[in-house]
VOPAGU-2260 file (C-alpha; in pm, 1 decimal, decimal comma):
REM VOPAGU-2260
SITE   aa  ch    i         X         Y         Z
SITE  UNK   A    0   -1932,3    5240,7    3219,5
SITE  UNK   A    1   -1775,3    4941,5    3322,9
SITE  UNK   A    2   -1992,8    4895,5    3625,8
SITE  UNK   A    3   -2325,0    4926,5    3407,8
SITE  UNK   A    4   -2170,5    4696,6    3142,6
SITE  UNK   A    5   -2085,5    4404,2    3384,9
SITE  UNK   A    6   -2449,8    4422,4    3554,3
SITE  UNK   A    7   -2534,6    4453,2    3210,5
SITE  UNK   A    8   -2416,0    4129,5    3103,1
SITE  UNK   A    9   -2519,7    3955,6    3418,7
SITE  UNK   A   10   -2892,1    4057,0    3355,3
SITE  UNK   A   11   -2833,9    3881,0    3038,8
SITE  UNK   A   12   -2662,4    3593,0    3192,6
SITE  UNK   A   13   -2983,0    3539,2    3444,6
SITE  UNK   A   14   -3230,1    3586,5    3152,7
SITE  UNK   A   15   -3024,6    3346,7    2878,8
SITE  UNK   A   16   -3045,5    3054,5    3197,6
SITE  UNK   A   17   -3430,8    3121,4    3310,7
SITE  UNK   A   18   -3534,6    3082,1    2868,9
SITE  UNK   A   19   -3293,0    2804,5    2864,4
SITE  UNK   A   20   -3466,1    2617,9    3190,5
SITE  UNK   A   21   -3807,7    2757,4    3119,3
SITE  UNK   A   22   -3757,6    2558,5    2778,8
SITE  UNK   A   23   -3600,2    2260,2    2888,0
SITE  UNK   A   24   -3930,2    2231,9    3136,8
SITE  UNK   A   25   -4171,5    2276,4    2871,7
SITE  UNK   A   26   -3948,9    1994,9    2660,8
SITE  UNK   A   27   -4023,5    1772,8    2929,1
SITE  UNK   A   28   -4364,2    1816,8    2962,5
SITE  UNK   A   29   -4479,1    1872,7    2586,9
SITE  UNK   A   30   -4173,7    1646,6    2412,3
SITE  UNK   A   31   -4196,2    1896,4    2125,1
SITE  UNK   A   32   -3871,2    1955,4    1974,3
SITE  UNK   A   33   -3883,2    2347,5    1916,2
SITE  UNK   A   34   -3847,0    2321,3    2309,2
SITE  UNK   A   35   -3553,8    2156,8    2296,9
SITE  UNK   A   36   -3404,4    2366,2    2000,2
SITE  UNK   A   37   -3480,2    2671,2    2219,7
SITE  UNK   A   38   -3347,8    2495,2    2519,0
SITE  UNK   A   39   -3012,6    2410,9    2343,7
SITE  UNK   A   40   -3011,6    2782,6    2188,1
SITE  UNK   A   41   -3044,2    2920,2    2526,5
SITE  UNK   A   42   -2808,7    2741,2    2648,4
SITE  UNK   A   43   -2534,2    2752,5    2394,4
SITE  UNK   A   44   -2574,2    3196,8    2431,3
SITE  UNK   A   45   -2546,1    3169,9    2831,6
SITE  UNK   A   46   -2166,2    3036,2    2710,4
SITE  UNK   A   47   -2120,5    3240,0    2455,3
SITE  UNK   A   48   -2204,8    3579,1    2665,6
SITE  UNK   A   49   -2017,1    3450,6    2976,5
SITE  UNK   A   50   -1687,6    3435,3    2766,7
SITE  UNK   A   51   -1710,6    3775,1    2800,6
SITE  UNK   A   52   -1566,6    3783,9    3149,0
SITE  UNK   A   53   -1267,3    3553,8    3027,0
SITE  UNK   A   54    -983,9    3825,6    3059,0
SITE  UNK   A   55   -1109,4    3979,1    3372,0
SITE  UNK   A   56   -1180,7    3700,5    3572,8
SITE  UNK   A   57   -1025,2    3401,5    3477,7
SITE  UNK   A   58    -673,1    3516,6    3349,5
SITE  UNK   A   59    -628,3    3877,5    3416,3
SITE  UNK   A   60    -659,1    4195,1    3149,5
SITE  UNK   A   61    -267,1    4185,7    3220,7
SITE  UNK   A   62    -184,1    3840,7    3114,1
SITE  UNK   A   63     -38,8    3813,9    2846,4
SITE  UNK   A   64     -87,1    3431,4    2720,2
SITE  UNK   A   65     -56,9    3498,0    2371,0
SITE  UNK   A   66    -145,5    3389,6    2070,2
SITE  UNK   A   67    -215,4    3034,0    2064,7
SITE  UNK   A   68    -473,6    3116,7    2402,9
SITE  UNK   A   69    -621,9    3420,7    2169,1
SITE  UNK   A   70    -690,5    3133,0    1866,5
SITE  UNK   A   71    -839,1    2862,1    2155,7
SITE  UNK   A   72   -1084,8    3103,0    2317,8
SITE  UNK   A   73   -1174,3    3196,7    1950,5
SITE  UNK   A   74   -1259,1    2815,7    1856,8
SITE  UNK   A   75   -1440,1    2811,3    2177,4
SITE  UNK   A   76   -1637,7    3113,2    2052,3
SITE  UNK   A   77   -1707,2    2955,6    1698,8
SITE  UNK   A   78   -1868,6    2674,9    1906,2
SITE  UNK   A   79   -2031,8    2813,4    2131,2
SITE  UNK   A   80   -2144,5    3108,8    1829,2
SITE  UNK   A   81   -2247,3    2789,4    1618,4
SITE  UNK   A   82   -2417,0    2651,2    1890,4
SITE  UNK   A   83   -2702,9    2911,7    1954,9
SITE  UNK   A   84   -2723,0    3056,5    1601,9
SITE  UNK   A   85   -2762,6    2708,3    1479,1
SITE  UNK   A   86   -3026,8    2601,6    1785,9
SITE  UNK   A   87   -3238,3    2914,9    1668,1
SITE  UNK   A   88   -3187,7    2818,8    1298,1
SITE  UNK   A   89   -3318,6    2461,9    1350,4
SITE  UNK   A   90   -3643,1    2601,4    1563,6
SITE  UNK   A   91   -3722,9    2831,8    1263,6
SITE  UNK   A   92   -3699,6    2551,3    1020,5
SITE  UNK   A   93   -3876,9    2331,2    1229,6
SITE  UNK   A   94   -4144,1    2612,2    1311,5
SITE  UNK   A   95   -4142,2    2666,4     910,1
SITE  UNK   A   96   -4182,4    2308,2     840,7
SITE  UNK   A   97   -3850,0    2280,8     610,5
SITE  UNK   A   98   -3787,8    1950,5     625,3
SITE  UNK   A   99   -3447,6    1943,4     344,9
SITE  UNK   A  100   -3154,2    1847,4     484,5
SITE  UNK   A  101   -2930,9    2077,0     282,7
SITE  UNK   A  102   -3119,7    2358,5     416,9
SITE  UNK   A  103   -3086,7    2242,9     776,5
SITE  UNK   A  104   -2696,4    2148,8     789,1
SITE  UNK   A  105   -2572,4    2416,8     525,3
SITE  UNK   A  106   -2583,8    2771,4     737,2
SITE  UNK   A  107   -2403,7    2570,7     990,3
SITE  UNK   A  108   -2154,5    2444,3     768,5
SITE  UNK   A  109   -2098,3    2852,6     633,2
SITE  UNK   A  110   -2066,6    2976,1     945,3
SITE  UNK   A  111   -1783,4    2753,1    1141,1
SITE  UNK   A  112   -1604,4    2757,8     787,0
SITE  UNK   A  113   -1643,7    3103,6     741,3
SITE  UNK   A  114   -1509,5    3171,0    1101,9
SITE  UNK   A  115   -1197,9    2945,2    1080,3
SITE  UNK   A  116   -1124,1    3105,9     756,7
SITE  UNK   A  117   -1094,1    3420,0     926,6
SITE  UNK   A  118    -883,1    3278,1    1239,4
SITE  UNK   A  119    -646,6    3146,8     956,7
SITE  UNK   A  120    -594,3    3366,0     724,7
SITE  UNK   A  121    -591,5    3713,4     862,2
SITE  UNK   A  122    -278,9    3811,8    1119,3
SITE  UNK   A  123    -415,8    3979,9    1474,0
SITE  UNK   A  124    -591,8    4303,7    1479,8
SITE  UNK   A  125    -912,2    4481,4    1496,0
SITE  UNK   A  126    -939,8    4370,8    1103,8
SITE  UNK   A  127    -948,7    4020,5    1225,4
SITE  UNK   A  128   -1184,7    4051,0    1514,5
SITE  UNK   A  129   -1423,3    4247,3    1339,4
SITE  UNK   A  130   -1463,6    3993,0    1045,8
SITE  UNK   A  131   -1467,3    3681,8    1328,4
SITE  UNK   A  132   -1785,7    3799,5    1405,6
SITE  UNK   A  133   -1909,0    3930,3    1081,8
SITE  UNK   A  134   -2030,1    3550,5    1013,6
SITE  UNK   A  135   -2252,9    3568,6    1319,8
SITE  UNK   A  136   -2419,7    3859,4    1172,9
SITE  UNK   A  137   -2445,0    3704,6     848,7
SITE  UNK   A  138   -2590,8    3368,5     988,3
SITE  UNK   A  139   -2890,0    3595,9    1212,0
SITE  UNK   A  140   -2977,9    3803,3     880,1
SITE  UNK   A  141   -2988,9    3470,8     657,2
SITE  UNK   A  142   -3249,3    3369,5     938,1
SITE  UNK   A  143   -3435,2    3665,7     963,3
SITE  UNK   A  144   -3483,7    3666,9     525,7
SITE  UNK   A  145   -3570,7    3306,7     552,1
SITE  UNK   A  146   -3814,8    3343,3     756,8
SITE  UNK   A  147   -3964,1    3691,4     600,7
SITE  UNK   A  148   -3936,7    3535,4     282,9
SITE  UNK   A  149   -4099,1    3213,5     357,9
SITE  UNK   A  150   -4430,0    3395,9     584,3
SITE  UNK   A  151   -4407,1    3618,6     261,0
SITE  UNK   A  152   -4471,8    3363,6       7,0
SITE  UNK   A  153   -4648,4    3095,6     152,8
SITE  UNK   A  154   -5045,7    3114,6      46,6
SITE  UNK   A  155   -5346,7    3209,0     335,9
SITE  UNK   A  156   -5647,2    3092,1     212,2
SITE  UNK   A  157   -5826,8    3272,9     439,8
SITE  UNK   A  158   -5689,9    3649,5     365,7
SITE  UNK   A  159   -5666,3    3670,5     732,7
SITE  UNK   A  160   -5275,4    3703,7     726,7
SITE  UNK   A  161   -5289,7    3932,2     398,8
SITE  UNK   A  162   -5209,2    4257,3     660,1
SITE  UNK   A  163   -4978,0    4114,0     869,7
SITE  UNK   A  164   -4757,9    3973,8     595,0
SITE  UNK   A  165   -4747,0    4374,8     489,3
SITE  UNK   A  166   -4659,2    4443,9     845,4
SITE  UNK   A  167   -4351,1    4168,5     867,1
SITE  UNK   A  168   -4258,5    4319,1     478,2
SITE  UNK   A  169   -4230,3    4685,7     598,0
SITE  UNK   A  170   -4012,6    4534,5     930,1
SITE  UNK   A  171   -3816,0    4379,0     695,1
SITE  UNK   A  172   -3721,7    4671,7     509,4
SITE  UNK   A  173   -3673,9    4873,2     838,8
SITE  UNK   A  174   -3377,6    4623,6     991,0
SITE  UNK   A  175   -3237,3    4604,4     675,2
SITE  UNK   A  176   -3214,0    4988,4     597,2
């Protein structure tokens, strides 16, 4: 399992660093600044994924560097964490046209607060590490209702969009059964 798992992850490495250059090309060429939202979003989950090989490779399973390393590599998480989920955040504002401020900053402001809050209050275990990342999921489904709820209740004219709306509505209700 470990064998698939690592080739896995590289797979997902390669792909995370061809979107995040793919975007950062299109940036440059088109100046629009969903690119470089998706570029920095990219980016930001390339780090995020490769801190998956920290024990193996850069310390050893076997180390043993305590607590004060387990807290560090943590805070590095939270940014790096922060740094895609609020890349992607800022392209679907942008993409939605919310221009508020409040709107913008706030999720961001949740999440890293949120995630410290765990790292300081709770002692080690699996408790701990499973609500460290409980913010993350938090943060993708705030996007994901955002968005639904926005495509949901903004008017077509047209009637065009009337079918797909009911399409994104019963997807909507699927991820979140």
């Amino acid at each position: 399992m470990g064998f698939v798992l690592f080739h896995y992850t590289l797979f997902v490495l390669l792909g995370s660093i061809m979107a995040s250059a793919a975007c950062l090309s299109a940036y440059l060429v088109s100046r629009k600044r969903a690119m470089r939202y998706a570029f920095a979003g990219f980016l930001f989950y390339f780090f995020d994924v490769a801190w998956v090989f920290q024990d193996d490779f850069f310390t050893g399973a076997d180390a043993g560097l305590g607590a004060a390393y387990a807290v560090v590599m943590s805070l590095v998480l939270v940014v790096t964490g922060g740094g895609f989920l609020t890349s992607f955040w800022l392209l679907v504002c942008d993409y939605l046209g919310e221009e508020r401020r409040v709107f913008k900053v706030a999720p961001a402001v949740l999440f890293v607060a949120a995630s410290v809050a765990v790292l300081a209050l709770l002692p080690e275990g699996d408790l701990r590490s499973f609500l460290f990342y409980f913010p993350r999921e938090l943060y993708l489904f705030w996007m994901l209702l955002f968005a639904g709820f926005r495509f949901l209740v903004t008017k077509d004219e047209s009637g065009r969009n009337r079918l797909r709306r009911h399409r994104l509505l019963y997807v909507l209700l699927w991820v979140l059964a």
